[in-house]
C-alpha positions in Angstrom: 12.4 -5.4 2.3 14.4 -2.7 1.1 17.7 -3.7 2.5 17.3 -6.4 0.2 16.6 -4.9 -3.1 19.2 -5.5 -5.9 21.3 -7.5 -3.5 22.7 -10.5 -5.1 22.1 -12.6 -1.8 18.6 -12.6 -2.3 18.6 -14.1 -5.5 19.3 -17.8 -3.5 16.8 -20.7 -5.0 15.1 -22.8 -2.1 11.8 -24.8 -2.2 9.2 -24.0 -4.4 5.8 -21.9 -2.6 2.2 -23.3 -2.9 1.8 -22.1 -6.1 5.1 -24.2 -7.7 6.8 -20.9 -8.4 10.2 -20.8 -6.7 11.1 -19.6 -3.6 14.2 -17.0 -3.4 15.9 -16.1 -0.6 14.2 -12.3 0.0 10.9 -14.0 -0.1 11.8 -16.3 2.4 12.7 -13.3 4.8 9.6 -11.4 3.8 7.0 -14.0 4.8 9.3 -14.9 8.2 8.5 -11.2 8.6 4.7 -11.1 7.5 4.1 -14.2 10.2 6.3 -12.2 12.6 4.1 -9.4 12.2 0.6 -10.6 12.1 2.0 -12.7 15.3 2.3 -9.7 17.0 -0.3 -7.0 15.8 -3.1 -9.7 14.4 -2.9 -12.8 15.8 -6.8 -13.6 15.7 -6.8 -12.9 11.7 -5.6 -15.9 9.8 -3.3 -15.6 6.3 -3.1 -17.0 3.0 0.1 -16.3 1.3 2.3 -16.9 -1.6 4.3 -19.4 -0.3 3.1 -21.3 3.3 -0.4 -21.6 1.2 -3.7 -20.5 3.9 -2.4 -19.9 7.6 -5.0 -19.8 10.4 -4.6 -19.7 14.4 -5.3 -22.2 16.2 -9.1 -22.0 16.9 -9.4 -20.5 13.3 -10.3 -17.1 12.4 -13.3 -15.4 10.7 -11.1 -13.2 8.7 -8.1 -13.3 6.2 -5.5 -11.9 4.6 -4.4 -12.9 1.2 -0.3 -11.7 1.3 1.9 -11.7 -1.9 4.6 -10.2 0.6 6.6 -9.4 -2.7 4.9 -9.2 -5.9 7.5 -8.4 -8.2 10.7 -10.8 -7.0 12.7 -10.6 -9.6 12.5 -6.7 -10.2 12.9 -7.2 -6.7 16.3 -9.0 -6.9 17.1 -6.8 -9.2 16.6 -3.6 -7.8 14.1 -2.5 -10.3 11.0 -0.1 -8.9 8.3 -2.5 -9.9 8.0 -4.9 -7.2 5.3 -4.6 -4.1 3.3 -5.7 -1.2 -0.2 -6.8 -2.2 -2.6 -7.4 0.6 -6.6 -8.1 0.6 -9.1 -8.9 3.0 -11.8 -11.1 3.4 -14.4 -12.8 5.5 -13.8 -16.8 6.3 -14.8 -19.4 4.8 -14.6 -19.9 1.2 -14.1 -16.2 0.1 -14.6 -15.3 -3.7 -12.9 -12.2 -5.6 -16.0 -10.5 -4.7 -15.8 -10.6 -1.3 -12.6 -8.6 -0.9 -13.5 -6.1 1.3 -10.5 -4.3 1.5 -7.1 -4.2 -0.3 -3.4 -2.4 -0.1 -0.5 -2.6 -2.4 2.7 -0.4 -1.2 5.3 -0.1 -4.1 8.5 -1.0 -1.8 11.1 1.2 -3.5 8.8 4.2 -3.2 6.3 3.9 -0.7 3.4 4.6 -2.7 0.3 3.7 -1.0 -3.1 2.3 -3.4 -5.6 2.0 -0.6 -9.1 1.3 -1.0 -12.4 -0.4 0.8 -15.4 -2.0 -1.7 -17.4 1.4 -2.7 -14.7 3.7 -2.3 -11.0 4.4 -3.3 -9.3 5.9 -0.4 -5.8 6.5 -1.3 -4.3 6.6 -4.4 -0.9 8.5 -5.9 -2.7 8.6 -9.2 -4.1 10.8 -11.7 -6.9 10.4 -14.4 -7.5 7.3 -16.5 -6.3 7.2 -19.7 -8.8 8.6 -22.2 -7.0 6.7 -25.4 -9.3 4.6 -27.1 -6.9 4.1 -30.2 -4.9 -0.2 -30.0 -2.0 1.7 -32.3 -1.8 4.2 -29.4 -1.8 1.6 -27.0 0.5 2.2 -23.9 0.5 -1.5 -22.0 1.7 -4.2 -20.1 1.8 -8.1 -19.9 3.6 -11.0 -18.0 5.8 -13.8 -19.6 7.3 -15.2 -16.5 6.6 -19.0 -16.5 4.8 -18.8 -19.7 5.8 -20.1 -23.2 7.1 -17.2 -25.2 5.9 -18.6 -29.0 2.0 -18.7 -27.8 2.0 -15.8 -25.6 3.6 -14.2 -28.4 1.1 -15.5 -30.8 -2.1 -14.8 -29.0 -0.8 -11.1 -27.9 0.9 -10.6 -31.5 -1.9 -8.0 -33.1 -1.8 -5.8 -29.9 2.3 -6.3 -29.7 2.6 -5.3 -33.3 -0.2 -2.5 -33.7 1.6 -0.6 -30.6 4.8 -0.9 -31.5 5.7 2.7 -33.2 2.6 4.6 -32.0 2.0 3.4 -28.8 4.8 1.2 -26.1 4.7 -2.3 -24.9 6.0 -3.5 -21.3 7.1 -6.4 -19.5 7.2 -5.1 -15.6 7.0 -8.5 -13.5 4.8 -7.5 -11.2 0.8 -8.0 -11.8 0.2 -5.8 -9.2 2.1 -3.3 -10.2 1.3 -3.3 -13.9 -2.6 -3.6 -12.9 -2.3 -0.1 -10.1 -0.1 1.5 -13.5 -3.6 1.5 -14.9 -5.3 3.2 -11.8 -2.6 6.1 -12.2 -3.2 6.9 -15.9 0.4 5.8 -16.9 -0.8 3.0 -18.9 -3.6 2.3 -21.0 -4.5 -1.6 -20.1 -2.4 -5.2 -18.3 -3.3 -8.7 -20.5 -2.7 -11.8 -19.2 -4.1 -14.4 -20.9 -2.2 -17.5 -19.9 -5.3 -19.7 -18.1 -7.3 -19.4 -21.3 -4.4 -21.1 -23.1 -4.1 -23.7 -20.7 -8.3 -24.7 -21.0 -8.8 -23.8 -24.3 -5.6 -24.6 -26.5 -4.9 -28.5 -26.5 -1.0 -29.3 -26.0 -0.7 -25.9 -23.9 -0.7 -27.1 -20.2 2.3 -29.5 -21.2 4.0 -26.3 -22.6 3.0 -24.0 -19.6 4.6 -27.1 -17.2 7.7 -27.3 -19.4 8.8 -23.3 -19.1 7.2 -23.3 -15.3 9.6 -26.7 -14.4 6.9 -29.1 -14.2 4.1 -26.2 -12.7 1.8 -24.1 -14.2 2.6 -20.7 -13.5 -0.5 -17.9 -13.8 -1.7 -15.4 -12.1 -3.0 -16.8 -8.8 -5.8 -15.0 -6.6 -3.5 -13.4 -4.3 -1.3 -11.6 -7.5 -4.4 -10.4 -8.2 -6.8 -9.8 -5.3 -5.8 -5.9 -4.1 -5.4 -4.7 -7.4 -8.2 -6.0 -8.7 -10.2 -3.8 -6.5 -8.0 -0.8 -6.0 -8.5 -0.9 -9.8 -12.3 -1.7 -9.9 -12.5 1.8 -7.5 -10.7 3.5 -9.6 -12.8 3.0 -12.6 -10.7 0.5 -14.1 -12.5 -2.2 -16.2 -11.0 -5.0 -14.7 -12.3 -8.9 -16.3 -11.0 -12.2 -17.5 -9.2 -12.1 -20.7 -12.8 -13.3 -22.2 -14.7 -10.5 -20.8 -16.0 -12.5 -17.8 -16.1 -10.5 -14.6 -13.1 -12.1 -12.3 -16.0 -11.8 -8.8 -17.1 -15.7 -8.4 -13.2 -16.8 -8.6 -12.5 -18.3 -5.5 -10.2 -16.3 -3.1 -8.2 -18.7 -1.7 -5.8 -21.2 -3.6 -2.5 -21.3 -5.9 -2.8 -24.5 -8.2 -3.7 -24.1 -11.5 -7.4 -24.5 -11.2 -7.6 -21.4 -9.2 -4.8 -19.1 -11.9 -7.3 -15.8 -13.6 -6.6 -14.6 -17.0 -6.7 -10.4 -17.0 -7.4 -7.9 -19.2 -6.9 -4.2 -16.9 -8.4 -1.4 -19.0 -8.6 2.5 -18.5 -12.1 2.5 -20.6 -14.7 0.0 -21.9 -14.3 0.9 -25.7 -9.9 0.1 -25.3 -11.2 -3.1 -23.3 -13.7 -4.2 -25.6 -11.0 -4.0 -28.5 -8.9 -6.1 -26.1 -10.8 -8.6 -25.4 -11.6 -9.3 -29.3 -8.0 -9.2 -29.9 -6.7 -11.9 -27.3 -9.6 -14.0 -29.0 -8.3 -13.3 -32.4 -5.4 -14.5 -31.4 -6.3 -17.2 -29.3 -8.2 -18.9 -33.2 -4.4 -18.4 -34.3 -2.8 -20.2 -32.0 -5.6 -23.4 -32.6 -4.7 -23.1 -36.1 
């Protein structure tokens, strides 16, 4: 892909993937080339990706891979550093979170390898976790692609605020990318609470399928899949945005009823603070 970073060519609509997000032109040519390749080096192993949705040879497979072939397409287009390949593995049929055996996400611009296998890390271009325990210190991340800015805004608003002098807030566009900036110590936690507003806040799908052009757009398993564990074996406390662990979410789907809220911290005291935050400011947003 990175002929195609920053180049305006890429930045073509087409059809949207499984998920309802839109298609671009560089992500068409980077799942032609992630069929081309598992064609070639994997045929047995079936895929479940971004956009063509779950993949499998004929015969079917007992293994597959859950591809986001570019998490981050719009830092992507833009020629930004935060954009990846995101790839986990897991035994057929009906895989959870928890069965992701293995998982790989390759920053594109740079080439930086997270590698790890459940138990161990393997590979990782990181240092130590961040040891800050202090939400007016706070160094973090969040999405608001596809999401409606007032209630995001309102639900994140005590962290967003406390941070702001003492600490640094960041909007990356990648999940996979904010999540492994956790695993290297540059930043102290990633919150995404969008699903939670969807269940819990009446009124808020219709908002969510207003901004998303008629889909709700969360984080779906395969944004979520590698880092989740590259992070998990690198210490990272890694949950739902209500504290629940993310291991019984089904592995395989893109609609709304499969999107994970995600809180990504460096320690359990930061994530516990977190977690009563985003609930704080979920009561807001209710009124």
């Amino acid at each position: 892909m990175l002929p195609h970073l920053g180049a305006h060519a890429g930045r073509v609509l087409g059809a949207a993937g499984a998920g309802g997000d839109p298609t671009f032109a560089i992500d068409h040519e980077a799942e032609a080339e992630l069929e081309r390749f598992l064609a070639e080096r994997a045929p047995e192993l079936a895929f479940y990706s971004e956009d063509r949705g779950l993949v499998e040879p004929e015969g079917g497979a007992e293994h597959v891979l859950v591809v986001d072939p570019i998490d981050g397409t719009r830092p992507a287009m833009a020629g930004l550093e935060s954009c990846c390949v995101s790839v986990a593995a897991a035994p057929l049929p009906d895989p959870t979170m928890a069965d992701v055996s293995a998982a790989c996400v390759v920053e594109i611009p740079s080439g930086a390898v997270f590698l790890a296998e459940r138990g161990r890390l393997v590979e990782s271009p990181g240092g130590a976790l961040s040891a800050n325990e202090d939400l007016s210190r706070l160094f973090w991340t969040y999405g608001f692609r596809g999401r409606p800015a007032r209630a995001l805004t309102e639900v994140l608003a005590e962290l967003i605020d406390g941070s702001s002098v003492g600490g640094g807030t960041f909007e990356l566009g990648s999940a996979a990318f904010d999540m492994t900036r956790v695993a290297t110590g540059q930043l102290d936690a990633y919150v995404e609470p969008g699903p939670l507003l969807v269940s819990e806040v009446p009124g808020m799908r219709e908002e969510f399928e207003r901004v998303g052009g008629g889909s709700v757009l969360n984080n779906s398993p395969y944004d979520l899949a590698a880092a989740a564990l590259v992070c998990e074996e690198a210490g990272v406390v890694v949950t739902d945005a209500r504290g629940e662990p993310l291991g019984a979410r089904p592995l395989l789907g893109s609609g709304a009823e499969f999107q994970m809220s995600v809180v990504a911290s460096a320690n359990e005291v930061l994530h516990g603070q977190i977690i009563e935050a985003v609930g704080a400011g979920l009561l807001r947003l209710k009124g």
